[in-house]
N, C-alpha and C positions, 0 to 999 in steps of 0.2 A: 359877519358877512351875510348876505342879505342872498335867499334861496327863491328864482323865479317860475314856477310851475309853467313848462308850456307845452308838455306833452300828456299824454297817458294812456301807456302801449300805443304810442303814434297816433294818437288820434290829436289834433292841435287842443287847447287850450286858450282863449282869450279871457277868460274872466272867472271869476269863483260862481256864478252861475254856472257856466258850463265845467267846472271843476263838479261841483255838486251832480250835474245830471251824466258825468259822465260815470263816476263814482258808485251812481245806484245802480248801475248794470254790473257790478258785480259781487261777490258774497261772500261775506267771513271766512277767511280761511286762503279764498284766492291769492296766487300773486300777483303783481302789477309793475310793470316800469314807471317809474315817473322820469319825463325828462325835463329839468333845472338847469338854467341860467346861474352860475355862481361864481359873480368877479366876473371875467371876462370868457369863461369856460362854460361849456356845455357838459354835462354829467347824464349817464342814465344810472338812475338808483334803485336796486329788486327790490322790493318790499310785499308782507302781504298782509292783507285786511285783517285787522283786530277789532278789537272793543274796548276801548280806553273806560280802564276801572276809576273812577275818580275816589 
């Protein structure tokens, strides 16, 4: 299933630029809502800012 980003903490979302510039206002450690489009259903998902170890 395919996951559509259109929130974060309410603030809208239209594109991965504003995905990006909404993203740097916050800091490691913070938590965040995302709200997601999935299937026909709206979701808000808690998450909080990490650093993905590759």
């Amino acid at each position: 299933m395919i996951n559509t980003i259109i929130a974060v903490n309410g603030n809208d979302i239209k594109n991965s630029d504003e995905l990006y510039a909404e993203l740097n206002n916050y800091d490691y450690g913070d938590d965040i809502t995302l709200t997601v489009y999935r299937g026909n259903k709206t979701l808000n998902l808690k998450l909080k800012i990490g650093v993905w170890n590759y």
